[in-house]
C-alpha positions in Angstrom: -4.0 48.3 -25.6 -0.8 46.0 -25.7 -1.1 42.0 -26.0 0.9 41.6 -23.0 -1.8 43.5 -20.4 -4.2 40.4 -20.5 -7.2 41.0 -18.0 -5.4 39.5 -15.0 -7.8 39.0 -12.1 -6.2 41.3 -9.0 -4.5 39.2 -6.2 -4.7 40.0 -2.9 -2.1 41.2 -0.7 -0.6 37.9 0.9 -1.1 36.0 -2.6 1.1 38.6 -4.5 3.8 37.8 -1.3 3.4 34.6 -2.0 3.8 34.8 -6.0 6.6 37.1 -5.5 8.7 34.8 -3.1 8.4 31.7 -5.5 9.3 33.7 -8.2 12.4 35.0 -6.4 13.3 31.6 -5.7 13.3 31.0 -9.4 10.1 29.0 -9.4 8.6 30.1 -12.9 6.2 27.3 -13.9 3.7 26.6 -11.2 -0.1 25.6 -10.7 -2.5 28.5 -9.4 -3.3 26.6 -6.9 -0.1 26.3 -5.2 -0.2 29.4 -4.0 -3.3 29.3 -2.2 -1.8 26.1 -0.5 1.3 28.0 0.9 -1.2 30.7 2.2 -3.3 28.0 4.0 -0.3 26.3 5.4 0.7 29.4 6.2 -2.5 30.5 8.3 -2.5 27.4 10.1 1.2 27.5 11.1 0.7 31.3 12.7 -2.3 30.1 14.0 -1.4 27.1 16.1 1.8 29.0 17.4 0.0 31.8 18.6 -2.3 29.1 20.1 0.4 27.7 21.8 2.1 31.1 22.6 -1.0 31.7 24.6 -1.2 28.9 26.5 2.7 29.3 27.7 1.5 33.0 28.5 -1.6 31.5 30.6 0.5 28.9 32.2 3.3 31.4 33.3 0.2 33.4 35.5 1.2 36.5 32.4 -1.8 38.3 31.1 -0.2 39.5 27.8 2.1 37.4 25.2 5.9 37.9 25.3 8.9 37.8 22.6 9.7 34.7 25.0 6.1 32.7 24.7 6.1 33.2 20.9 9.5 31.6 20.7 8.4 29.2 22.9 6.1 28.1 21.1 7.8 28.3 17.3 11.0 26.0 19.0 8.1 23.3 20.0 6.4 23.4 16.3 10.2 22.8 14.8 10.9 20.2 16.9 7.7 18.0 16.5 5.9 19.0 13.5 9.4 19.7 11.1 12.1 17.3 10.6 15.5 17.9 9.1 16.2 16.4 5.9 19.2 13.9 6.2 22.8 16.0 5.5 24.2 15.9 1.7 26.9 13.2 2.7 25.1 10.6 3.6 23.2 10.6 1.3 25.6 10.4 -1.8 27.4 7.5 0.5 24.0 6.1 0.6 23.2 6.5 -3.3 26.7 5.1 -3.8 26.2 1.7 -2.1 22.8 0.8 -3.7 24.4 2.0 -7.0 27.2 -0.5 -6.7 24.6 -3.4 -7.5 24.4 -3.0 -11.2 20.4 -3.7 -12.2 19.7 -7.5 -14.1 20.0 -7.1 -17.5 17.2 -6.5 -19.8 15.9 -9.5 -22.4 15.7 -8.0 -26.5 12.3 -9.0 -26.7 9.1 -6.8 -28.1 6.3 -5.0 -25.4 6.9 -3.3 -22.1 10.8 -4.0 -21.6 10.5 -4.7 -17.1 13.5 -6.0 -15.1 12.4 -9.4 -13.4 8.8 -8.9 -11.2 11.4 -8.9 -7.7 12.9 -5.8 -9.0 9.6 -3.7 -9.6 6.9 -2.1 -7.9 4.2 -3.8 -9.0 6.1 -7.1 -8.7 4.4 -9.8 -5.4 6.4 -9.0 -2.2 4.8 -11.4 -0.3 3.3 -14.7 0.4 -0.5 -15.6 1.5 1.1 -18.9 2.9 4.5 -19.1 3.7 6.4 -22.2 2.8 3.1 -24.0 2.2 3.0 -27.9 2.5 3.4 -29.9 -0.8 -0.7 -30.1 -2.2 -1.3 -34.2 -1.7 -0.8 -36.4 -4.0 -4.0 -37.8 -6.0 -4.3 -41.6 -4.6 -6.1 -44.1 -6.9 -9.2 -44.6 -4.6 -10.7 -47.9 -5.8 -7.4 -49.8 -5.5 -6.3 -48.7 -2.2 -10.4 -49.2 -0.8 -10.4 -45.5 0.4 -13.2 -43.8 -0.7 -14.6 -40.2 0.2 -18.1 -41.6 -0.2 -19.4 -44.1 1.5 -20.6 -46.6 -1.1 -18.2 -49.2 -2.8 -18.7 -49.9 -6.0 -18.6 -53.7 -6.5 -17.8 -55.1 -10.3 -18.6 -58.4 -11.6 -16.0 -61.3 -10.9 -16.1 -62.9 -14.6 -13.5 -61.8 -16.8 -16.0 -62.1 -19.9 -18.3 -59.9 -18.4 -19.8 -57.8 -21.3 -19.2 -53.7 -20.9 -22.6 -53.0 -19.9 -22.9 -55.1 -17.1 -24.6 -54.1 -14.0 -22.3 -53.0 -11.0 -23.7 -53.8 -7.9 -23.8 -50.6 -5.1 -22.3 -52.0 -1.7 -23.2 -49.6 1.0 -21.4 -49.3 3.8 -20.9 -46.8 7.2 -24.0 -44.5 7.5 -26.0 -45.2 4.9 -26.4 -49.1 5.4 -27.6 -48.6 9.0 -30.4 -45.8 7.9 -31.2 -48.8 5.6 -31.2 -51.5 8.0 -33.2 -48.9 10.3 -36.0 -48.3 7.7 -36.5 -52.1 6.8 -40.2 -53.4 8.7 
């Protein structure tokens, strides 16, 4: 028995078409499972247009299909399920006016050599906030008498006051009236 008649599983009719039309178009190296994907596509393609042949038979009052329905009906999956690919031109006129912008240069430095982030995929394209405010800036509370609570703290007038003196608690808004409310 020669090395080159390997047990190859037998392939039915329609895959064999299938293997023997890729290979004509010079495709050599492919997945297995390619081909069973061009035989689905291709089932559902004759499938839908003889679906729609039938309902342009039905509609023209004709009780069996014509050359004319199955046309019919291939011209409509062209036009809205197939698009044309742009021609050649434009697209080498295209290719030559984003080519004309030579890329940012690339820093010498050691790891994962990136242009700048604006120039790659995984780069930020966008903004949560757009052209946010300025954040406030932080205001000495004490000295300017605001204060997000609503007690003051009070500290002893004498300048010779030791460091551990007592600061007396002012209360003010809120908490002074529940105070004054609470007193008997």
């Amino acid at each position: 028995m020669p090395a080159d008649s390997q047990k190859i599983p037998p392939q039915p009719r329609d895959a064999r078409i299938v293997s023997l039309i890729l290979q004509s178009l010079g495709v050599e190296d492919y997945d297995p499972k390619v081909v069973h994907q061009l035989l689905e596509f291709a089932h559902r393609y004759t499938t839908d247009v003889f679906q729609d042949s039938l309902i342009y038979a039905e509609h023209a009052n004709k009780n069996d299909l014509d050359l004319d329905d199955i046309q019919l009906a291939i011209q409509g999956r062209v036009n809205h399920s197939f698009t044309t690919p742009p021609p050649k031109e434009f697209l080498l006129e295209l290719a030559q006016e984003k080519n004309k912008i030579p890329l940012p240069l690339i820093p010498e430095k050691y790891g994962i050599r990136l242009p700048s982030d604006k120039h790659c995929l995984t780069g930020i394209n966008f903004s949560i906030v757009p052209d946010a405010p300025p954040p406030p800036r932080p205001v000495d509370k004490v000295s300017s008498g605001l204060m997000d609570t609503q007690e003051t703290l009070v500290e002893p007038e004498t300048e010779a006051a030791p460091v551990n003196a007592p600061v007396e608690v002012v209360k003010r808004g809120r908490d002074a009236m529940e105070d004054d409310d609470y007193d008997f």
